[in-house]
C-alpha positions in Angstrom: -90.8 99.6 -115.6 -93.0 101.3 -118.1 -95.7 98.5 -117.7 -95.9 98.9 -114.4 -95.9 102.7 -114.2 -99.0 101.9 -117.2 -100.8 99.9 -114.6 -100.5 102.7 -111.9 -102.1 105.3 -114.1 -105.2 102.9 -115.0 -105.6 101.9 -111.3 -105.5 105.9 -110.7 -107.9 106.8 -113.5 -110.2 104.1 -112.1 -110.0 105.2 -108.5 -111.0 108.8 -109.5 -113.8 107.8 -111.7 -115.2 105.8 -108.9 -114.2 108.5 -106.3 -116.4 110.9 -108.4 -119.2 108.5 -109.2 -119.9 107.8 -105.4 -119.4 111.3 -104.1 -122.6 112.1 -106.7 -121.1 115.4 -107.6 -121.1 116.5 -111.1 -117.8 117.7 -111.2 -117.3 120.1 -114.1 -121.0 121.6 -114.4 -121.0 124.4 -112.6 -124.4 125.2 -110.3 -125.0 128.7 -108.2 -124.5 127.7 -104.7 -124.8 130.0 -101.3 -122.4 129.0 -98.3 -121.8 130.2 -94.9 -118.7 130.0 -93.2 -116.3 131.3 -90.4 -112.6 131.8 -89.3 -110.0 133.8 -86.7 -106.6 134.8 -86.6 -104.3 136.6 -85.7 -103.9 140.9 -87.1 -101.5 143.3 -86.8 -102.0 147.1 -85.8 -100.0 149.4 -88.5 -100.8 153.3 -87.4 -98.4 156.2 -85.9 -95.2 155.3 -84.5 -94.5 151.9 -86.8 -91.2 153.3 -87.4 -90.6 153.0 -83.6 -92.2 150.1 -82.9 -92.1 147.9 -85.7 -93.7 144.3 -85.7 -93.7 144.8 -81.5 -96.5 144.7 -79.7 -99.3 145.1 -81.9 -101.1 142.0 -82.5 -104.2 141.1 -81.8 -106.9 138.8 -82.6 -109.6 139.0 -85.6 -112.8 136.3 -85.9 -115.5 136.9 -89.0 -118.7 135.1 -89.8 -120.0 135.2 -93.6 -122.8 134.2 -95.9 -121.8 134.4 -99.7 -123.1 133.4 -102.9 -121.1 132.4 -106.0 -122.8 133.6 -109.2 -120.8 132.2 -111.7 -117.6 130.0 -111.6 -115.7 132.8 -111.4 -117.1 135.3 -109.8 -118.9 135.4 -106.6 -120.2 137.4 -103.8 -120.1 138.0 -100.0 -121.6 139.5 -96.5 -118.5 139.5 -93.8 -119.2 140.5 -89.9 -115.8 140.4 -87.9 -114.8 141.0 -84.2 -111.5 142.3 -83.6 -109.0 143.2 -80.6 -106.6 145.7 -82.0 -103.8 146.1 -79.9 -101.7 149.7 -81.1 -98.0 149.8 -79.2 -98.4 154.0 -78.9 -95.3 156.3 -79.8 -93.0 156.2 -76.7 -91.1 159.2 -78.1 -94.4 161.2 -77.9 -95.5 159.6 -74.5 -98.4 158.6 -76.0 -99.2 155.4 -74.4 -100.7 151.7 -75.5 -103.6 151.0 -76.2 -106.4 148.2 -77.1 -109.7 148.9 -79.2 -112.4 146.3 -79.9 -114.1 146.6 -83.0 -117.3 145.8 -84.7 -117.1 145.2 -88.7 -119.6 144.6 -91.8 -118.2 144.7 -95.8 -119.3 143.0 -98.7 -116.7 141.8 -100.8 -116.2 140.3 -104.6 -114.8 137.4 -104.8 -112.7 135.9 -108.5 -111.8 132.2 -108.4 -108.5 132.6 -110.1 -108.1 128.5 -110.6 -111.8 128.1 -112.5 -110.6 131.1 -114.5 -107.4 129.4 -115.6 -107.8 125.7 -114.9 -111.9 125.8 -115.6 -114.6 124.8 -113.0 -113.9 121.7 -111.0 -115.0 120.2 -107.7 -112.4 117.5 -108.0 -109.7 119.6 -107.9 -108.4 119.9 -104.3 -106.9 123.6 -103.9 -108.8 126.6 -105.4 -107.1 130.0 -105.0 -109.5 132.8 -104.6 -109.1 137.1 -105.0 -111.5 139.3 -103.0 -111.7 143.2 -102.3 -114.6 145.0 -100.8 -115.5 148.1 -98.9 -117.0 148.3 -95.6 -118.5 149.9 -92.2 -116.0 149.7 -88.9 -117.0 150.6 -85.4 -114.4 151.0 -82.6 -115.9 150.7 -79.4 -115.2 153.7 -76.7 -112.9 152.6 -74.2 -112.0 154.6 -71.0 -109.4 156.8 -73.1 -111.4 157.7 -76.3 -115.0 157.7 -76.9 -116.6 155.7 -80.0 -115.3 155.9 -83.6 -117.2 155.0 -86.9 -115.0 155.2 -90.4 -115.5 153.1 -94.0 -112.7 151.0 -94.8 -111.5 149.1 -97.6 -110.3 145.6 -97.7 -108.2 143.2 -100.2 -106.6 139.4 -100.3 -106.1 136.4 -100.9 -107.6 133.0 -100.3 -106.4 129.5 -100.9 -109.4 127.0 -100.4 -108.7 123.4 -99.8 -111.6 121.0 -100.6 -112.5 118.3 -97.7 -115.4 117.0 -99.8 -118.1 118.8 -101.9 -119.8 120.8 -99.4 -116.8 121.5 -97.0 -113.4 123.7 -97.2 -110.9 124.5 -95.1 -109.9 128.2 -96.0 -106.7 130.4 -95.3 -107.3 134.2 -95.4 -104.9 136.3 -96.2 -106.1 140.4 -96.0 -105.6 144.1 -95.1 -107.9 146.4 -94.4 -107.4 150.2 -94.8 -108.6 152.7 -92.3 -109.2 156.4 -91.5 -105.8 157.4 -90.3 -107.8 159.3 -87.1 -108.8 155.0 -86.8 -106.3 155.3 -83.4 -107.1 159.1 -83.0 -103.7 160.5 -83.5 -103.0 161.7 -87.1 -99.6 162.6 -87.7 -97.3 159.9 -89.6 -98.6 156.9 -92.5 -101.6 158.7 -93.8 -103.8 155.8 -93.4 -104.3 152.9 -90.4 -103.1 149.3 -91.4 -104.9 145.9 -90.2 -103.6 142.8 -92.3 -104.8 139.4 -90.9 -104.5 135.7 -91.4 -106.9 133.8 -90.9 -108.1 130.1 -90.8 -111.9 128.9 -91.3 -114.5 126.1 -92.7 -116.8 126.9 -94.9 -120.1 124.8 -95.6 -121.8 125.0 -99.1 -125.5 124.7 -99.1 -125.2 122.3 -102.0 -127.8 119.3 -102.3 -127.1 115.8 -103.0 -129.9 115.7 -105.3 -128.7 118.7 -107.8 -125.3 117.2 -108.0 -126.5 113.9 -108.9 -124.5 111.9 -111.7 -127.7 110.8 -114.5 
């Protein structure tokens, strides 16, 4: 038994070193790098009247685009633009009624890569788990009940990056954004609007073959 379970970890060891010899990617020698990347999801609309209507009702959809750059290999830096449909169940006790707002969004945000901080820089490794927070600039758009609204915001979360190959991830987002509480005109209640998301995107690192080339 323990010869065998010796040959599995040399066939292993081989397998990776060969994995990492053909990809070309210097592995542990970390290299500035920009990347773009996108992903949706669904949000959730926490303002007046949560008590009465809970997790009901107020979902809507959130999609971002961004451009980042990661300075060192643990800290990093990024440009977010996001679309959202914010759906807000009103306060039936008030007989204020639903409502929907489409929003416009630009933050920049700081990004810590919690595994190269731990677990040290590594392109091998498959799952990378990632800290941002950042402040931004909201617009929501006038609608035939209220006219246009612009407010700052400030955002935090989570995200777990799993590595396809050495220029692509598949990303899970996990935020929420803080808002004006007059966000949903009415201000009475929470002193502060609520949007946490989840969302699920690519992203592409601009990252040459020739600069990650084993010599």
């Amino acid at each position: 038994m323990k010869e065998i379970i010796i040959i599995l970890l040399f066939f292993t060891c081989v397998i990776s070193a060969k994995a990492q010899r053909q990809s070309g990617v210097l592995a542990h020698i970390f290299i500035s790098d920009a990347y773009v990347g996108a992903n949706i999801g669904p949000n959730a609309f926490l303002a007046d009247g949560f008590s009465e209507y809970g997790f009901k009702g107020c979902y809507g959809l959130s999609e971002s685009l961004f451009l980042g750059y990661n300075l060192s290999e643990y800290l990093g830096v990024r440009i977010v633009g996001s679309f959202s449909n914010l759906t807000w169940p009103g306060i039936p006790s008030r007989y204020i009624p639903m409502d929907n707002f489409n929003t416009l969004a630009m933050n920049v945000e700081i990004i810590s890569n919690l595994s190269n901080a731990f677990d040290g820089f590594n392109l091998i490794r498959p799952i990378d788990f990632l800290l941002f927070g950042g402040i931004g600039f909201i617009s929501r758009k006038s609608n035939i009940n209220y006219k246009e609204y612009q407010s700052f915001f400030i955002k935090g979360g989570l995200q777990i990056d799993y590595r396809l190959n050495y220029k692509w991830d598949l990303s899970l987002h996990a935020n929420a954004n803080i808002l004006d509480e007059r966000f949903n005109i009415q201000k009475f209640g929470i002193p502060f609007d609520l949007i946490p998301e989840l969302k699920l995107g690519l992203t592409y690192h601009l990252r040459t073959n020739k600069r990650f080339r084993n010599r």
